[in-house]
N, C-alpha and C positions, 0 to 999 in steps of 0.2 A: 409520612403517613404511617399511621399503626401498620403492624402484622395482624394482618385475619387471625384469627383463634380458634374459629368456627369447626365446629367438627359434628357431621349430621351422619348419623346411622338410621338410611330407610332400607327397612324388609318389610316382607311380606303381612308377614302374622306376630300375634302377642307371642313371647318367649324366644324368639329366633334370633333376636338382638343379643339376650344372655346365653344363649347356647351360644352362637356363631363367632359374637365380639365383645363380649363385657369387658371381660380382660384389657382386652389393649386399648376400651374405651376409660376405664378407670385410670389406667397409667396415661394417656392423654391429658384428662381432668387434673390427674397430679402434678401436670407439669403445666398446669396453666391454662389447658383448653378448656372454651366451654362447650358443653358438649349438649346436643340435643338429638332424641331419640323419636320415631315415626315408624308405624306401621300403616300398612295400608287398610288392613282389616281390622276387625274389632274380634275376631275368631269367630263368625256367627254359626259356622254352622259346627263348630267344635265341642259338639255334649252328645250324647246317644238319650239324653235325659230331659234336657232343660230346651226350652223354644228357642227361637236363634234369637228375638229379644230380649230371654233373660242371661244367656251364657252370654251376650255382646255384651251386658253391662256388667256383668262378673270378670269377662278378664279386660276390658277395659280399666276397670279398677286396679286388677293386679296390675296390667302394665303400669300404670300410675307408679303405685309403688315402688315395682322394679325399678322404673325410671329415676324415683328419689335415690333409692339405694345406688346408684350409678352417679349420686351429684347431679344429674342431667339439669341443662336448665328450664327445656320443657318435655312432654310428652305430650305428641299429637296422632290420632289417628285421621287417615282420608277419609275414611266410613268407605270403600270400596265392601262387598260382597267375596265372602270367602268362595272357591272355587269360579270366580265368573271376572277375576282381572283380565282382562283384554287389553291388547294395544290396539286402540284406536284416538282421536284425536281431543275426543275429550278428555281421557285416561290422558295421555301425552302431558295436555294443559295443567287439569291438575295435579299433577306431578312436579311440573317445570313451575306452577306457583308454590307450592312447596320448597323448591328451595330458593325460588326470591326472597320467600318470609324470613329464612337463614342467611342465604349467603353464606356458605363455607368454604372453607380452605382445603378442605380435606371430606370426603363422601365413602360410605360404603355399604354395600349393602350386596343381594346373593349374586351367584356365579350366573355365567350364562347357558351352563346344563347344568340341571340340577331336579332331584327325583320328581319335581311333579312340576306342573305348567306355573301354577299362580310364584311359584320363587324364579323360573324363568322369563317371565312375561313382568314382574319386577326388576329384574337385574335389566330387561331393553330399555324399560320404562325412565331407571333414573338414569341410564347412559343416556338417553334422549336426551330428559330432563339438565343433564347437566351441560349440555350445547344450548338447546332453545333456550334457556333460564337468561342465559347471559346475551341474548337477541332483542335489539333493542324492539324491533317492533312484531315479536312473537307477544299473541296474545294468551298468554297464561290465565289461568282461572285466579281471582283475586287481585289484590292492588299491592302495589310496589312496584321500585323503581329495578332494571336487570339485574342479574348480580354482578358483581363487581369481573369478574374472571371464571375463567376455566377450571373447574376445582378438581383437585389429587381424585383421582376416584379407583378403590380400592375393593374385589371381589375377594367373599369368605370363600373359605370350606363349603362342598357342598355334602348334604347332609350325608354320614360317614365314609366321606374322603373320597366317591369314585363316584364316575358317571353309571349311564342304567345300564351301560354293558358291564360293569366290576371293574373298569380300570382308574385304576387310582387315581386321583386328581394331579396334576403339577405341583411341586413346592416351590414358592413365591420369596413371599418374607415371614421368618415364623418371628414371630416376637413372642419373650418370656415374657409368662403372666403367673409364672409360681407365686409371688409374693400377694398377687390380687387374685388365686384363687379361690379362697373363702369367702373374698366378695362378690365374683361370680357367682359364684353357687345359692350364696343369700339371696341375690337379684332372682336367680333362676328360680329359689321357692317360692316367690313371690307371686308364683303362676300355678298356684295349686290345684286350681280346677283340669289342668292338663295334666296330671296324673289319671283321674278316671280314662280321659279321653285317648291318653296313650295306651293306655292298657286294652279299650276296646279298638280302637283302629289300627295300631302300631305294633300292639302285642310286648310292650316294653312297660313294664313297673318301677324300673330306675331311673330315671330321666336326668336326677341330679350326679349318681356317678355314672351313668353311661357319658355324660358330658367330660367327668373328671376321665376318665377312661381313653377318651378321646383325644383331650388334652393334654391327659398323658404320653401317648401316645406320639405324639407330634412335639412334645418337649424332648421327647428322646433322640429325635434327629439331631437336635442342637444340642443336646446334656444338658439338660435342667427339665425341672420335675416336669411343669409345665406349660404347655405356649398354644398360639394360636397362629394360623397358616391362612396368608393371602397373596392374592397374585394383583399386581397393578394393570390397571391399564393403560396403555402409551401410547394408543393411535393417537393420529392427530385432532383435534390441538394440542388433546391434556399435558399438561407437564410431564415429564418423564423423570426427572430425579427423584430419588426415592425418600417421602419423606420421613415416612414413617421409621425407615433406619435409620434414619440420621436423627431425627426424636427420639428412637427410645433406642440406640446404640446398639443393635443388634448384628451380629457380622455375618457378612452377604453369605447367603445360602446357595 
């Protein structure tokens, strides 16, 4: 039987794929994986300017883009409502049809504290998701057969490295993404409309090297320029070997 190949990156909102995991999603795609990208929002309520109709279909777009710039093989949003993800049993469903549609080997997507609710209340959602997906008579939103297994599921950085009291987050597995950080960063402009919007809600004007900054940052624990930091999840069922080191030969942290 083939090896799965699959590799799905669900977050929240447009541009948190390319901040959070572009990097190690690009060095996957080189090594063969394919890789397909989902947020759950469309960023609607993300402009101080534009209606939540026309900013959805503005960075709807960019993600598009970004997505190309990553190789992905698709780019899909849920249409979930910015600030109003909830975990309940609809949300659940579709979530866990989401990654029926994939089926992957490997999952990742936010931590489970992390600065604001809608990246927490995604990080429960596809842990769910990736149990009920593969139950054969969980009814998931849409059609497909379960998934195949239990897939690697892998939590980012959460957004600058520490929970809401200041403490750092854990380091996991950092994997070097020096050689794909240009391509990061490309992916990342591809979400220009969030320059305005960081600068009125965020108070942040750099968003491309506050990223490299970052990354820096966390390449330094290991000595090289730059990398990206995640921690695995091993409860039960998921797999527990780590695959991601073993893919991209990084030595244990």
């Amino acid at each position: 039987m083939p090896v799965n190949r699959r590799v799905l990156a669900l977050m929240p909102h447009p541009d948190d794929i390319e901040i959070l995991c572009a990097g190690t999603l690009l060095r996957l795609g080189d090594r063969g994986y394919e890789i397909h990208a989902c947020t759950m929002t469309a960023g609607d309520k993300g402009s101080s300017k534009l209606s939540r109709q026309e900013i959805a279909a503005v960075r709807r777009e960019e993600a598009a883009r970004a997505a190309a710039v990553l190789g992905a093989a698709s780019y899909t949003c849920l249409e979930f409502d910015d600030l109003a993800i909830v975990f309940d049993n609809e949300s659940r469903r579709t979530v866990a049809g989401m990654l029926r549609r994939i089926d992957p080997r490997i999952v990742i997507t936010t931590p489970p504290a992390d600065y604001m609710f809608d990246h927490e209340i995604t990080s429960r959602l596809v842990r769910d998701a990736c149990f009920n997906a593969a139950v054969k008579n969980y009814e998931a939103v849409g059609e497909g057969p379960p998934c195949s297994g239990i897939p690697y599921l892998y939590y980012s950085d959460p957004l600058d490295g520490h929970d809401l009291f200041g403490i750092p987050s854990p380091i996991g597995r950092l994997i070097d993404i020096s050689n794909e950080i240009d391509r990061k960063a490309e992916a990342l402009a591809c979400h220009f409309s969030q320059r305005a919007w960081l600068q009125t809600q965020h108070g942040i004007d750099d968003y491309i090297d506050s990223m490299k900054r970052w990354s820096a940052a966390r390449g330094a624990l290991v000595a090289v320029p730059f990398a990206e930091n995640f921690r695995q999840h091993v409860g039960h069922p998921h797999p527990t070997d780590d695959i991601l080191g073993q893919l991209l030969e990084m030595p244990v942290t």
